[in-house]
N, C-alpha and C positions, 0 to 999 in steps of 0.2 A: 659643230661647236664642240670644244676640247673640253670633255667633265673635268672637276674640280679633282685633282688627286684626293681631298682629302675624302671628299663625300664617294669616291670610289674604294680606299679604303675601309672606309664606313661599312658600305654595301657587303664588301666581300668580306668584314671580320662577322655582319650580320650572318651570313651565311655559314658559317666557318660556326660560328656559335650556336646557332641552330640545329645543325646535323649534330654536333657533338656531345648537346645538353640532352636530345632525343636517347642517344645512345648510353650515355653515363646514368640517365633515369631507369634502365633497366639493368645494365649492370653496374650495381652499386660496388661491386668488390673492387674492381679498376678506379676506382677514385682515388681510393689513400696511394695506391702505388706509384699514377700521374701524379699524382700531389709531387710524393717525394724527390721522384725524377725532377721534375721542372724546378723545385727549390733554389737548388743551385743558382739557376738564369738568373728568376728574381733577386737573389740576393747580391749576384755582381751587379746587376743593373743600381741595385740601391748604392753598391761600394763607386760604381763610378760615377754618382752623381755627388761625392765629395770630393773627385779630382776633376769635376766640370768646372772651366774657370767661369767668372762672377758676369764677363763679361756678356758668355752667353745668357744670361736672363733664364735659364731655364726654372730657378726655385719657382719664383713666380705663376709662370706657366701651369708647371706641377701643381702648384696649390688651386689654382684656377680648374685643373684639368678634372682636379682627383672629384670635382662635383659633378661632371659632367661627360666623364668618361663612357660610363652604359649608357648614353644617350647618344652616343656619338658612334657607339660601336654596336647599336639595336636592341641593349639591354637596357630595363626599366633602373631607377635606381634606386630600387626597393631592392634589388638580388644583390647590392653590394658589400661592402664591409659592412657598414652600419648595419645594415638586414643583418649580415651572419653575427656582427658580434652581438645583435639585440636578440637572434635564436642562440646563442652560448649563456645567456642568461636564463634565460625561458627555458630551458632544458637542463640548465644545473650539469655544464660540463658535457653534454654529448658531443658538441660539437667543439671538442679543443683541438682539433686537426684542423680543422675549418677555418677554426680564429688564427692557432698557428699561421697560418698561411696568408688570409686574409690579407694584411695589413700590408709586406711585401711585395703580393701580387697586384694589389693596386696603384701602389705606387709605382711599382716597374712599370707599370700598364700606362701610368702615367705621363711617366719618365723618356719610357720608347715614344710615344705619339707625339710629345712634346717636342720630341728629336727628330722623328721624321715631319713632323710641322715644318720645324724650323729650319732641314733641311731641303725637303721637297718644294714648298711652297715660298719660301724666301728665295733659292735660287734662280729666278726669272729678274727680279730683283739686282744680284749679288752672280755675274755669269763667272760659271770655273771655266777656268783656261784648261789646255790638252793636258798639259803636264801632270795636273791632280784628276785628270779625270778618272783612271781607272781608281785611285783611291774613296772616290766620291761611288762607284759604282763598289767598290768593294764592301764602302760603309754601308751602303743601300741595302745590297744583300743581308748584311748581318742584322741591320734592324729589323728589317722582315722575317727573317729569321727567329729573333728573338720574341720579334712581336708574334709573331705565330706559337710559339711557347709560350705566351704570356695570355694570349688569349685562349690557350689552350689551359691553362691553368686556373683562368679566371670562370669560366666556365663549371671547372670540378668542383671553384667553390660554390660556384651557384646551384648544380646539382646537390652539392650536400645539405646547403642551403635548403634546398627543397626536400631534400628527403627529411631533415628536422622536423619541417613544417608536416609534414604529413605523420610523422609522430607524436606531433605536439596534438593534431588533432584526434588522432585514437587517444589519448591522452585526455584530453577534455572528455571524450565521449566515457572513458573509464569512470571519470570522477562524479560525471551525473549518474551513469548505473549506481555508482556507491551510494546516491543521494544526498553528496557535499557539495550543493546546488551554490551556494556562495563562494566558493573556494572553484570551482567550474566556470564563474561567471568571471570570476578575477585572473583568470589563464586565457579565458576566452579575449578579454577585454586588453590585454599586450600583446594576443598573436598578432605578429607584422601582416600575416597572410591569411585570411580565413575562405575556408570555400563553401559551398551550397548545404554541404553535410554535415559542418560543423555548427553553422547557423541552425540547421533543422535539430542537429541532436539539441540544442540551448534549449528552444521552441519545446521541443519535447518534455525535457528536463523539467522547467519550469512548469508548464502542463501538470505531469505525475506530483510534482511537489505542491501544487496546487496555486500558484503565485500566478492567477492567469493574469493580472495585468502587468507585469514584469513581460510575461511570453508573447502577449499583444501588443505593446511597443516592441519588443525585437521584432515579429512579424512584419509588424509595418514601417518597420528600418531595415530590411532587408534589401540590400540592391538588386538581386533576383529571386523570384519564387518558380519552383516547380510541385508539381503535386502532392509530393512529401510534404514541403510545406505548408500547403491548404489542408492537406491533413492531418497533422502534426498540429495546428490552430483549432482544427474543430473536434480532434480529441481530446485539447485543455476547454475547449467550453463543455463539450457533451457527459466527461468527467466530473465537471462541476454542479451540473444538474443547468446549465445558462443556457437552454435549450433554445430561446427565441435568438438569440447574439446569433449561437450555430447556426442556426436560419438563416439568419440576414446575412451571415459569412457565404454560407454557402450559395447562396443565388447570387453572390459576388465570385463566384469561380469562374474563369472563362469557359466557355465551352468545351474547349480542346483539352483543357487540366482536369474535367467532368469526368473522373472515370468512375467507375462500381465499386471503387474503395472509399471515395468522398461520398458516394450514398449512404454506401452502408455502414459510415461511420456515424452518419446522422439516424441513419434508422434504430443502431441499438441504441444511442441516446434516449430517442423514444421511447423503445421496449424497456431498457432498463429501469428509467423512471415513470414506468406503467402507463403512458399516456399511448396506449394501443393503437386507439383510432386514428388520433394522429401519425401513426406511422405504417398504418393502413392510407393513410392517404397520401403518405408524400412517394410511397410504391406506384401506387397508380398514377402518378405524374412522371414518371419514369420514362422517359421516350423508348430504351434502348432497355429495358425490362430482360432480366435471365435467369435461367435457372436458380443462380446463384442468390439473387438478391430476393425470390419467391422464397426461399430454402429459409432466407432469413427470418420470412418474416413469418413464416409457419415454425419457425421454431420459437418465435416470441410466442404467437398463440399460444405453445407450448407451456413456456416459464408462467404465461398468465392463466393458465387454465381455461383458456376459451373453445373447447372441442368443438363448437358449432362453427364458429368461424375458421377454425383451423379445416375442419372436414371441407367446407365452401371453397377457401383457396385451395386447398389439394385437389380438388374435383375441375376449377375454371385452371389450373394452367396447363397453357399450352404442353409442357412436355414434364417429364418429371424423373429423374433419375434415382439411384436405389437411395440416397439421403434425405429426399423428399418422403417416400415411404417408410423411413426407419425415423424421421421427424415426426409422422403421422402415427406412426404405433408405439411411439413418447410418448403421446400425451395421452393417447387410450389410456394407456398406463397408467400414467399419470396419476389420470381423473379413479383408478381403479376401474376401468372397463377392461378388462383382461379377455372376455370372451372375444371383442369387438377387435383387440389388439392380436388376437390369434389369429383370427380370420383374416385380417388385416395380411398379418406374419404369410401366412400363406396362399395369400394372392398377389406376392411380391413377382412380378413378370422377369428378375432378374435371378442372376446367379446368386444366392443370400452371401455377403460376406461376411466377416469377422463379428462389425459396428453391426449388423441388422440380430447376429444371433446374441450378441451382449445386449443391446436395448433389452430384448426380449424375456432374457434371465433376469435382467434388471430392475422390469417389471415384476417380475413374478415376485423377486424377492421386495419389493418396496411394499407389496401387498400382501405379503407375510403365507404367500403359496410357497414357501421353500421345498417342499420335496417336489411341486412343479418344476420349479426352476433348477431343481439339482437335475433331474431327470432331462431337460430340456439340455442341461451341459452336458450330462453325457452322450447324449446325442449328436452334438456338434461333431461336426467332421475334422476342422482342423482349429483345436484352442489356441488361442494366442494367448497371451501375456495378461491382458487387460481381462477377458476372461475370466481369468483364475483370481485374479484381482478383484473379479466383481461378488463372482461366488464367496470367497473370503470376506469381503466385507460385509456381504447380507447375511452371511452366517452371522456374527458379528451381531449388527445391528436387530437383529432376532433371536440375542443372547444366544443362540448355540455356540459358545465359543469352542468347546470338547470337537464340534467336527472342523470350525475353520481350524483348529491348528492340526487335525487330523489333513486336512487338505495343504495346509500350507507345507509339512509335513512328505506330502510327496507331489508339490511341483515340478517340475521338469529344471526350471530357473526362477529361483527369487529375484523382486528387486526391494526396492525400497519402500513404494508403494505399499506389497504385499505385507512388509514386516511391519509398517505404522500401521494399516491394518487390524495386525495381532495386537502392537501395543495396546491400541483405543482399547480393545476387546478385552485385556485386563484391567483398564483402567475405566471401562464402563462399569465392570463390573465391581468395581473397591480393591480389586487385589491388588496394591501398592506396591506389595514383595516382590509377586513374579514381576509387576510391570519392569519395574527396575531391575531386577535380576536381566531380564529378558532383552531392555535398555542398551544396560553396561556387558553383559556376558556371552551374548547371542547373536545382537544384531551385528552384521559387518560391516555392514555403513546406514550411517543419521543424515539426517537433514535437517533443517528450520524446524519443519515438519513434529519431526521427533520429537525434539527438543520441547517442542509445544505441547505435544500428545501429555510429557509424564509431568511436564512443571502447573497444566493443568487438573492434574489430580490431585497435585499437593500442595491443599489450600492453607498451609502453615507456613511458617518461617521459615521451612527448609528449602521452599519453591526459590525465595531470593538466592539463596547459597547457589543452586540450579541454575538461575540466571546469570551468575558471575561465573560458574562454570563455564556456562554455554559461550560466555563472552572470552573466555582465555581461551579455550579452543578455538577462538575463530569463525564460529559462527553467528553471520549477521541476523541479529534480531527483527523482527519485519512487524505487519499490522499487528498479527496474533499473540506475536508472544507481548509485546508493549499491553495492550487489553487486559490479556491474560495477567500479567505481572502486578501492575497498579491495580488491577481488581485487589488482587492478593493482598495490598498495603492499604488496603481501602477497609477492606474486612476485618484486617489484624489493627486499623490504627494507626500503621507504620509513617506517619508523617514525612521523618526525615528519610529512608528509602522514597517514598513519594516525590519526595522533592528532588532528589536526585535523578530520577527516572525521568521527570517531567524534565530536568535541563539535557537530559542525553536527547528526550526527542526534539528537544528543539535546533541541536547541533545536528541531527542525520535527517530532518523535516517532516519528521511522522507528527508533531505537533499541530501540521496543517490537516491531518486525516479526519475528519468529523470523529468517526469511532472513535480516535483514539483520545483527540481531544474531549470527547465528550467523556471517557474511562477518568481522564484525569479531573474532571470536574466534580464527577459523584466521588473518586479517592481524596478529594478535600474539601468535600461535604461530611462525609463519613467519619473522617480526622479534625472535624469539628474548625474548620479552615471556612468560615461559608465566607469572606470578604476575599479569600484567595480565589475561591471558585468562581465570586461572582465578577473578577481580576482578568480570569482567563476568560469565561465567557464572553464578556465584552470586547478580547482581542478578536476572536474569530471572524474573520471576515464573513466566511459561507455558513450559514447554520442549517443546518437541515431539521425532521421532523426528532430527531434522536437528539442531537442538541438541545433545541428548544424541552422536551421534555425531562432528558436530566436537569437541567436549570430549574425546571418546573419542581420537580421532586425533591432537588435539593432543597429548596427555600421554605417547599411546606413541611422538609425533616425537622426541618430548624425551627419551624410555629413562624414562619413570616408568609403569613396567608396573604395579606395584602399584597407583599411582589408575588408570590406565585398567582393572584390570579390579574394582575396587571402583565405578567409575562405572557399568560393567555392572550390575554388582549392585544400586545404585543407580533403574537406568531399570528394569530389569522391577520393583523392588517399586513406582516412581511409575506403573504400570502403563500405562506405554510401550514396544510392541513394537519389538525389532530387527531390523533388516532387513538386505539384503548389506552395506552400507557397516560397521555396525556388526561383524560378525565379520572384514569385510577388519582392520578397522584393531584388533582384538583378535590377529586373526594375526600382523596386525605386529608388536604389540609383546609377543608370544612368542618371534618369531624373532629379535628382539633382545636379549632375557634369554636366548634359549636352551630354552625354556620346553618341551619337545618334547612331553610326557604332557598339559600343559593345552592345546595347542596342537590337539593329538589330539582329546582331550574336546572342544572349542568345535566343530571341521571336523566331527562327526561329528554335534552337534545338530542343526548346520544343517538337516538334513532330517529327523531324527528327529523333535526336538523342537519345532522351530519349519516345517519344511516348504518351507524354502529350497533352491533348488537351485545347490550350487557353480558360479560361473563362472570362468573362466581365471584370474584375479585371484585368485582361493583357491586355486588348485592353485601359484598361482606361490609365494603365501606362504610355503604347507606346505613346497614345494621348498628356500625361502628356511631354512626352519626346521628343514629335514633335511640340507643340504648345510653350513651352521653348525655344525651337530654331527658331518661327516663320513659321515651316513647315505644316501650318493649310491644305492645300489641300492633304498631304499624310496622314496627319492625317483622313482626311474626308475620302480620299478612302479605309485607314483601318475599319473604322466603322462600312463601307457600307459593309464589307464582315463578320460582323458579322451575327448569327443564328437572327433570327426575331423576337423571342422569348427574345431577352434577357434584362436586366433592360435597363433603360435610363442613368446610370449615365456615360455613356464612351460618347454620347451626351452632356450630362451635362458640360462634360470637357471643350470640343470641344466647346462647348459656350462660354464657359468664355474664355476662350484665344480668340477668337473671336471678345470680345469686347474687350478685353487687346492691341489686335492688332491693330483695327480698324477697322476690315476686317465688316462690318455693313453686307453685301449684302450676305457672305457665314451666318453668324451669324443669318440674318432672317430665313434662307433654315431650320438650323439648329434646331431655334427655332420653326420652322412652325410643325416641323418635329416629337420631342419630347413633345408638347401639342397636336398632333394628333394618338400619341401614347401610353401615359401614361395618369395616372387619375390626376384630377386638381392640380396644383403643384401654389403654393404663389413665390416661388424664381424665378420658369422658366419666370412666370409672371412678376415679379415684373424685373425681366433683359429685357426679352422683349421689355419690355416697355421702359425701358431706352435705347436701341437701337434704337427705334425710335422716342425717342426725341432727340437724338444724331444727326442722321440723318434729322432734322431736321419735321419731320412727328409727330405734335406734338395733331392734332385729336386720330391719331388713339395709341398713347400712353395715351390719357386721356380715348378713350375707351376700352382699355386692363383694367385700375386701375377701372373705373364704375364695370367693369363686374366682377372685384376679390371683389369688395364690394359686389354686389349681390349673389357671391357665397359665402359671408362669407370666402374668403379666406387672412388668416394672417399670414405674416412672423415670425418663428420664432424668441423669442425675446433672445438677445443674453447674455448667463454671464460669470463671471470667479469668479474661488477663488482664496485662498490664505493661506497657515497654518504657523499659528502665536502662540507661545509660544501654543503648544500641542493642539491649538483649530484652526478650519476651518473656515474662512470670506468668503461665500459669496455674490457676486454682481451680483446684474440684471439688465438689462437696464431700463435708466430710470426709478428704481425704489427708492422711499424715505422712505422708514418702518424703514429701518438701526436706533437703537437709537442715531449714530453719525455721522447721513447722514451730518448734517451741517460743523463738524469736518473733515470728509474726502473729500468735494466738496473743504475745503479750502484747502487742501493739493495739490488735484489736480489743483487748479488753481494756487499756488505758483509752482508746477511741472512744468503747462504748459508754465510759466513766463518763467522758470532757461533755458527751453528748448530751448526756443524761440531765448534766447540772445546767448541759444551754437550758434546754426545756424547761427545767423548774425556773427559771430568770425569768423565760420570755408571762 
């Protein structure tokens, strides 16, 4: 049986297109230059189909053809013009070689097939006589000719075609790293062609941005999944804290997609949000059980402080390599067992490397053994990087800053690490000068990092100036510095800063981050915004124990006891557990109604019900809540059952309502009590004292104030501000530097006048 010419031609331009497309995919540079060569063809082919007479019918054909062309010749007709001129939009111009051509080449492509249709395939038809035959073989040739040019061209465009598309999608994956999760979604959503990678970076995307139900519909729109993508899904639930979803996701994995990354994505889920046990037991269901996913879970023990279970797994697995041992003498550490972590250290059966001798110093310094730990580094045989790194920092965090920069000093190689390091170390310590000296004049390169380090010590108005710095240089602002910043406008008042920061995170989607959202809900409580706050909280989809609790504390700032403890009510049925911060700020806002019996009830759960142990901060509350109502002696005998150890300020309370009361005689006890226990204090003093001039005992008040003079002890002096058309006024007592100190004395005294005469009215 005689094949069909046309579906032979078909076959062999399939093939012809195939070999070619392979080739042009890896060398890109050969395209534009086929392009321009073939040009020419296409272009007569278009010129002679305006001196093809009408009779032949080809327009028709052509129009007919031009939809069905890559179908006819084994390409899809998504690689055609339309494809390329829909990627010359989508890429804004990369592709104007592409489009140039585009339009030409399909119509030639059109044009010729049309021709040898209606010459090949009509001829049985329509028989040539001898006389034209060699004319009719002459034409043959050249169509194939041409057409082999034409297919040769149509091709470069569909390779271009495709290389577009594969920049379109680094391109998308650029835009979710920036976390312009919406402007990602809207690129993703016109690619003509999406592959397996582009779907998993979205999945991801959305995930980190925290939009999990956005990421779980793509997931389950996906035409194929591979294991990226099961785990790409169960890092946006296990990020979320949606730990039973991740479950039920996971026992939906096939077996063959089952690998030790889809474990272990679900086991730090677990570990992260301290549900241990449970991720002690999803190990032991492990068929295919390895070093690696045991390493895991002995490093949770680790974060969780559980040394007993941690020693047990180290002990039952089967084999354990040097990270299992350097996991095991973390958390010796840890816990401060240092002797047990040494012994440990040197019953390591392997060669110790780098990670086994930094654990080790790192211990010593977290437990404040620094000339152990310095001794231990010089000991090390070959320091690395991180090393020197570590020793710097626990200098540092053990105030010796004099020998960290003695050491940093004479490193072998700085990096950045080492220099944020130095910063924190002046900025723990208040030096603001060098910090910034050290900042701007020193370091040779910042980071985020950085940037965070010095705009957190500078809890004024210069911190924002620092921010729009950071942001004209080009560095993207991440969890910490957002936190850090709105804190800043929280404390200053700064509303309209506040509000502006708050629309920046919602255009880069740090506004989904619990922290951060939850910074901005205490910066417009604080700014006296409590219907803004209580605006944004109800947006939040996910609230965690940190949310719920700023909400809480805002509303009891404000005297709205009854939502603060309906929000209570609220977090255990969404069954999120409370923790100290949440009953501190219930005490509050009892001791500010008055609240004494509910106030009672909540102080006494704490360990009952929930197995909290009150810290100083609760006893102060209570005190707060008993001296409000007059009840100074139940207040005293709460005090008295605090640990021995603990600050003076639930004393401190306990005084001042002391004198509020009158009670002079508990009030002396008190005071006798808290200057025979604390270091010299100006306030406790300076009350003191005023107690017993109260009382009448006015020697031994003039020798409490002798003896604050001799100790150089001074009250701090007290200020306020004020933010005025985009700038911050502050006041200090008694101070005259103001350039319109005389301008604002006269305001205040025309105040104190208007005040005066309310008074006599009322």
């Amino acid at each position: 049986m005689e094949e069909n010419p046309s579906i032979s031609m078909a076959r062999a331009a399939k093939i012809i297109r195939k070999s070619i497309y392979t080739f042009l995919q890896h060398y890109q540079f050969f395209t534009s230059v086929a392009a321009f060569i073939a040009l020419p063809f296409s272009i007569s082919v278009l010129i002679s189909l305006a001196v093809v007479p009408r009779s032949f019918a080809l327009l028709p054909t052509v129009y007919g053809r031009l939809h069905s062309v890559f179908l006819a010749a084994g390409i899809e007709r998504r690689g055609g013009f339309l494809s390329i001129l829909k990627a010359c939009v989508l890429i804004r111009g990369k592709t104007s070689t592409a489009l140039a051509l585009a339009v030409p080449t399909n119509l030639g492509l059109a044009a010729v097939e049309a021709l040898f249709h209606f010459r090949i395939i009509a001829t049985p038809q329509h028989p040539i006589n001898n006389t034209s035959l060699w004319l009719v073989a002459f034409e043959g040739v050249l169509i194939a000719y041409i057409y082999s040019i034409l297919v040769v061209l149509d091709v470069i465009m569909s390779c271009m075609f495709y290389q577009c598309c594969q920049n379109d999608q680094g391109y998308v994956q650029q835009v979710v790293q920036g976390g312009d999760i919406d402007s990602a979604r809207k690129l993703f959503d016109e690619m003509p062609q999406r592959n397996v990678v582009t779907w998993n970076c979205m999945i991801s995307g959305f995930g980190r941005n925290h939009m999990i139900n956005e990421a779980r519909r793509m997931f389950d729109a996906m035409p194929a999944k591979n294991v990226v993508s099961w785990t790409a899904m169960l890092s946006g639930y296990t990020g979320r804290a949606k730990l039973e979803e991740a479950r039920i996701l996971f026992d939906q994995i096939p077996d063959k997609l089952k690998t030790h990354v889809c474990w272990d994505v679900v086991l730090n889920g677990y570990i992260k949000n301290g549900r241990i046990v449970e991720a002690r037991e999803l190990i032991d269901q492990c068929y295919n059980r390895n070093v690696g996913i045991c390493n895991r879970m002995l490093s949770g023990y680790v974060q969780m402080g559980c040394v007993e279970e941690a020693y047990e797994l180290f002990l039952s697995m089967p084999e354990r390599d040097l990270a299992s041992w350097t996991s095991m003498l973390t958390c010796y550490a840890k816990a401060g067992l240092m002797n047990e972590a040494k012994a440990l250290f040197d019953d390591i059966p392997f060669e110790k490397d780098a990670q086994a001798w930094t654990a080790m110093i790192r211990g010593y310094m977290q437990n404040g053994m620094v000339d152990e730990g310095l001794k231990l580094f010089q000991a090390m045989p070959n320091k690395d990087i991180v090393a020197w790194n570590c020793m710097i920092s626990g200098f540092v965090e053990n105030g010796r800053l004099k020998e960290a920069l003695d050491l940093y000093g004479r490193m072998p190689k700085k990096n950045i690490i080492s220099s944020n390091s130095i910063l924190y170390g002046f900025v723990l310590e208040g030096d603001m000068i060098n910090a910034q000296n050290f900042f701007e004049n020193i370091m040779t390169q910042r980071d985020t990092a950085s940037w965070n380090t010095v705009i957190s010590g500078i809890q004024t108005e210069e911190a924002l100036y620092l921010f729009s710095e950071m942001k004209r240089r080009e560095f993207r602002p991440d969890q910490t510095t957002y936190i850090t910043i709105v804190s800043v406008c929280g404390s200053l008042a700064l509303h309209g800063w506040g509000k502006a920061l708050h629309l920046q995170t919602i255009k880069t989607s740090y506004v989904h981050d619990v922290l951060v959202s939850s910074s901005l809900i205490s910066m417009y409580s604080k700014c006296g915004l409590i219907n803004d706050a209580a605006t944004l909280f109800r947006s939040i989809d996910y609230r965690d124990t940190v949310t719920w609790n700023t909400m809480i504390v805002a509303q009891a700032y404000h005297g709205s006891v009854g939502q603060a403890l309906e929000l209570h009510s609220s977090m255990i049925q969404s069954g999120c557990k409370p923790n100290h911060v949440t009953f501190l700020a219930l005490l509050t806002a009892c001791a500010h109604q008055g609240l004494v019996k509910e106030g009672q009830i909540y102080f006494k759960s704490m360990e009952s019900e929930w197995h909290i142990t009150p810290r100083p901060d609760h006893y102060a509350c209570m005190v707060d809540l008993f001296g409000r109502s007059g009840m100074l002696y139940e207040a005293y005998e709460l005090v008295e059952q605090m640990p021995l150890d603990s600050p003076s300020y639930a004393w401190e309370t306990l005084l001042n309502y002391c004198k509020l009361h009158g009670n002079f005689e508990l009030g002396e006890i008190v005071s006798l009590k808290i200057l025979k226990t604390s270091p010299p204090n100006a306030e406790m003093n300076v009350l003191l004292s005023n107690i017993y001039a109260a009382k009448g005992l006015w020697d031994e008040s003039e020798n409490i104030r002798t003896a604050m003079k001799q100790q150089d002890l001074k009250k701090e002096v007290g200020c306020s501000w004020v933010e005025l058309g985009g700038s911050t006024c502050k006041f200090v007592y008694n101070d005259r530097s103001h350039p319109k100190t005389e301008e604002i004395y006269r305001v205040i005294e025309n105040l104190s006048v208007i005040i005066k005469r309310i008074s006599t009215m009322i």
